[in-house]
N, C-alpha and C positions, 0 to 999 in steps of 0.2 A: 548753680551747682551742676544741671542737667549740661551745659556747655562747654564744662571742664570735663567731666566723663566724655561728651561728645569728642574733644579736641584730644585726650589721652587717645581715644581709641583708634583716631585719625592718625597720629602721630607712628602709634604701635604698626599700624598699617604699613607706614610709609616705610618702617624699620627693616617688615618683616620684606616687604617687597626688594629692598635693596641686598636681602639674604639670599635671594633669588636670581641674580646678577648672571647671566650667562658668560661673562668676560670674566678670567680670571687672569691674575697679577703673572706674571714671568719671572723666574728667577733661575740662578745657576741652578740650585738644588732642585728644581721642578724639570727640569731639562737634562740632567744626568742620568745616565743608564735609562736613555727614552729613545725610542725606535720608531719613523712613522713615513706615511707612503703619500705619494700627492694622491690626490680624489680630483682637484681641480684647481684649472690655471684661469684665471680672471673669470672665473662664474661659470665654467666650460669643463663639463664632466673628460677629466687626462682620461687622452685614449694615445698612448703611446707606445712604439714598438719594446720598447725596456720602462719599469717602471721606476722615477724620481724616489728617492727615499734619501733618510737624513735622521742616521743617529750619533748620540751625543755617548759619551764614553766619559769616564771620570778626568777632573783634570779641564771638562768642557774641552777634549777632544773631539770634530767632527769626522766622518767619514760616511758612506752612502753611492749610492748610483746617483748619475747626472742623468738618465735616461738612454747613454750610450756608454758612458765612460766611467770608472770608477775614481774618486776624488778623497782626501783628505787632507785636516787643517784643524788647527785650532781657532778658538772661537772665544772671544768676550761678549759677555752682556752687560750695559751702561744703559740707563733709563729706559725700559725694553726694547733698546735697540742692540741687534746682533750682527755683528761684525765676526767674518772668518777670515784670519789672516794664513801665513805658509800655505797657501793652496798647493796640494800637486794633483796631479791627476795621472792616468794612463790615457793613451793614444790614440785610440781607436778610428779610425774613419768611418763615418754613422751617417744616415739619411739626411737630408736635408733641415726636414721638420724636425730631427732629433737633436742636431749642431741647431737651429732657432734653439731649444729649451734649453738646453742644456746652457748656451752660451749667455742668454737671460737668467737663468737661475744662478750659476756663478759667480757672475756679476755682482746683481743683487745681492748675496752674502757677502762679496768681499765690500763692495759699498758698504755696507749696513743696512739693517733693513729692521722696521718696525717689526716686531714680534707677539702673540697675544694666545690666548687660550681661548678657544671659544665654543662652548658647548662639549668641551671636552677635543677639541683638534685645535693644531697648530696652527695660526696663521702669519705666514712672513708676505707683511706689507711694504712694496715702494713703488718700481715704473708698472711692476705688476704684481696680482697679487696669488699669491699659492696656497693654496689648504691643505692641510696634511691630514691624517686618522691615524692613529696610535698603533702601532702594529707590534706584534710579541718576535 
C-alpha cells in the first residue's frame, strides 16, 4: 500500500512539473495583435543602429522594422513553422551590419522558420536564431 501512495505521489509530481513547461505551443491566435522587438540574434544581446521588431495584425498580417527598412507580408503558421509570404519593403540604404540583419532576418521569414514561446518571448529558429520580448 505504502508504494502505491509512494508512486501516486511520484506520478502527481511529474504532472505538476510538466505544468511548468517554459515552452509554449504557437498558434495564429497567440500571435495576433502581438508586437515584439529583438533582445538577441544567436545568444548576442542586438545592439543595432534601428531596432528589429515584428507585429502581427489580424488576418496574420506581418509588418515591423528590419533594423533599417520598414517591411510587410502576410504570414502562415503550419506545425510551428512561420512562413511570410508578399514581402515588400521600403528602400533605404543602411550600414553594412544593418543590410547583414536585416537581409538574414528576411530571409529566414520568407523561408520558414521554426517558431516558439519561450519564457514568455518569441523565438524564430533556423540558419539563425532571434529572440524577440513582447512590446506594447
Amino acid at each position: 500500500m505504502k508504494s502505491i501512495v509512494v508512486f501516486a505521489v511520484f506520478v502527481a509530481f511529474l504532472f505538476g512539473l510538466s505544468g511548468c513547461s517554459s515552452t509554449q505551443v504557437i498558434s495564429e491566435n497567440s500571435l495576433k495583435h502581438t508586437s515584439w522587438q529583438l533582445i538577441s540574434l544567436n545568444g548576442k544581446k542586438a545592439q543595432f543602429s534601428a531596432p528589429v521588431s515584428l507585429k502581427f495584425i489580424e488576418a496574420l498580417q506581418v509588418s515591423g522594422s528590419s533594423g533599417c527598412n520598414r517591411y510587410f507580408g502576410s504570414a502562415s503558421l503550419q506545425d510551428n513553422t512561420l512562413q511570410v509570404g508578399n514581402l515588400g519593403m521600403t528602400r533605404k540604404l543602411c550600414d553594412e551590419a544593418s543590410n547583414a540583419v536585416e537581409q538574414q532576418f528576411l530571409a529566414l521569414l520568407q523561408s520558414g522558420v521554426k517558431a516558439t514561446f519561450i519564457e514568455g518571448k518569441l523565438q524564430l529558429s533556423g540558419e539563425q536564431t532571434f529572440l524577440f520580448k513582447a512590446v506594447k
